[in-house]
C-alpha positions in Angstrom: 81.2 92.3 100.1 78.1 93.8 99.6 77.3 98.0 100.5 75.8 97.0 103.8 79.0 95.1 105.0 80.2 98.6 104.8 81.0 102.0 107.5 78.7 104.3 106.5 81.3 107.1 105.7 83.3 104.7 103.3 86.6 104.2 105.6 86.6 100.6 106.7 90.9 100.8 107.9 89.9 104.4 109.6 86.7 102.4 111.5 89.1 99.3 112.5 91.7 101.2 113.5 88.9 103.5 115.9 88.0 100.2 117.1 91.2 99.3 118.1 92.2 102.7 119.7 89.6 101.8 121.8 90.4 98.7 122.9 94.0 98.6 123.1 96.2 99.3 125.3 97.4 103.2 124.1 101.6 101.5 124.5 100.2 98.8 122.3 98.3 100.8 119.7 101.6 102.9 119.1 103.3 100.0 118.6 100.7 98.4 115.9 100.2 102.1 114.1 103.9 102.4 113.6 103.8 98.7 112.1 100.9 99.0 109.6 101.6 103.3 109.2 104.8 102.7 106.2 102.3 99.7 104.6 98.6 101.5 104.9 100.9 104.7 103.1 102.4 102.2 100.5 99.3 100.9 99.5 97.8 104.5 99.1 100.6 105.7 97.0 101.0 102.6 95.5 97.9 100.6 95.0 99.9 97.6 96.7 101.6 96.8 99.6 105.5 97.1 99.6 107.1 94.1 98.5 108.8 93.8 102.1 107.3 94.7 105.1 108.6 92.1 108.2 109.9 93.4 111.3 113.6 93.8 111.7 115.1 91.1 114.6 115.2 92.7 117.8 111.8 94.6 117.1 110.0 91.3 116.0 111.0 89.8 119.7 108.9 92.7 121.4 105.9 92.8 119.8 103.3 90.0 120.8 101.5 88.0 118.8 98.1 89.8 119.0 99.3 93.0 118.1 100.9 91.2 114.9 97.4 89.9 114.1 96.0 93.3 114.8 98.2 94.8 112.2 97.7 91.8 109.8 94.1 92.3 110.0 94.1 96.0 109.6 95.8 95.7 106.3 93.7 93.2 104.8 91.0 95.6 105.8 93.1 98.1 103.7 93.8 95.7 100.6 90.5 94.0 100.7 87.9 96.8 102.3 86.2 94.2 104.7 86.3 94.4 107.9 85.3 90.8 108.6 88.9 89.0 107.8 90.0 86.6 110.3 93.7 85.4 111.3 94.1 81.6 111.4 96.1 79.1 111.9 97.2 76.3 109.9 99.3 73.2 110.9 101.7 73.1 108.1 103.3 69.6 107.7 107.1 69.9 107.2 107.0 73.8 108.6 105.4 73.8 110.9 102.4 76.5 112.3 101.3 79.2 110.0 99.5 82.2 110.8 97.5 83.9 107.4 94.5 86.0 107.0 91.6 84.8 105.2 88.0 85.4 104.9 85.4 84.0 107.4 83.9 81.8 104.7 87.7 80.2 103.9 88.5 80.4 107.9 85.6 77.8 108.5 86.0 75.5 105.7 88.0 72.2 106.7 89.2 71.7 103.0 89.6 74.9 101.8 92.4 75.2 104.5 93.8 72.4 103.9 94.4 73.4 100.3 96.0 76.1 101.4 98.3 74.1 103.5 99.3 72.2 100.6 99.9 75.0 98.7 102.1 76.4 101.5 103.9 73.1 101.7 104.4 73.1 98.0 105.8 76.9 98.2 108.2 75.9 101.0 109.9 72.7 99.3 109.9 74.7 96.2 111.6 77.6 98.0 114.0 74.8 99.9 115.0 73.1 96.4 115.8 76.9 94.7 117.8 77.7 98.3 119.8 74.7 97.4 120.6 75.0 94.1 121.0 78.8 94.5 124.1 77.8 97.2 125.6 75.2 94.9 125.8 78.0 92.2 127.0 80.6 94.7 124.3 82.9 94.2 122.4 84.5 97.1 120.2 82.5 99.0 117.9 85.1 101.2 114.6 84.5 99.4 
C-alpha cells in the first residue's frame, strides 16, 4: 500500500470506524464496536489477533450479516493498515459458502479465488479426517 493509500493522520481503523459511525445505524454501530473492541485491543497489546474471537451462540443469531462484514473489515484494516479490503464470497465445494476478506486485487481474480477455495476445501477434509481419528482415540474433537 503505498503512503497515498493512506489517512493523512496515520489511523486507518480510527478513519473506518468514523466512517462507519456515520453511516450506521447508532444500535448497530454499538453492536459492531463491542465485537471488534476485545480484538482491535488484542492486537494492540499483542501484535496479533487473539487466537479466538467468534461470537458465542445466542449472540451470533442477532447480529446480521453486514455488521459481521463490518467488523471483519475493520480488523483487517487493523492487521493490514488498508482501508481497501473487501469481504467475498466463495462457493466452497463440499462446505458450502464462505465469507473471507481479501484484497481488491485477490477479490477480482477468478483463479486466485479459486485457489483459495481449494485450499479451504483441503483445510476442511484435513480438519474432517483429524475430527475422526481424534474421536476413535477419545481425544477432544472441538477444533
Amino acid at each position: 500500500m503505498t503512503e497515498s493509500h493512506l489517512p493523512p493522520d496515520g489511523h486507518p481503523v480510527e478513519v473506518h470506524l468514523g466512517l462507519l459511525r456515520l453511516r450506521m445505524a447508532p444500535e448497530d454501530y454499538e453492536v459492531l464496536l463491542s465485537m471488534v473492541e476485545p480484538m482491535l485491543q488484542a492486537i494492540e497489546e499483542e501484535g496479533q489477533l487473539p487466537a479466538d474471537f467468534g461470537l458465542d451462540g445466542e449472540r451470533a443469531e442477532r447480529v446480521s450479516e453486514e455488521i459481521r462484514d463490518e467488523a471483519a473489515l475493520v480488523i483487517a484494516t487493523a492487521v493490514t493498515g488498508r482501508l481497501d479490503n473487501e469481504v467475498i464470497r466463495i462457493e466452497v465445494e463440499g462446505t458450502g459458502p464462505v465469507r473471507i476478506v481479501t484484497d481488491p486485487d485477490t477479490a477480482a481474480d477468478p483463479e486466485r479465488r479459486r485457489e483459495i477455495a481449494d485450499y479451504i476445501r483441503e483445510r476442511h477434509q484435513r480438519d474432517e479426517e483429524l475430527r475422526g481419528i481424534a474421536e476413535v482415540s477419545g481425544l477432544p474433537t472441538d477444533f
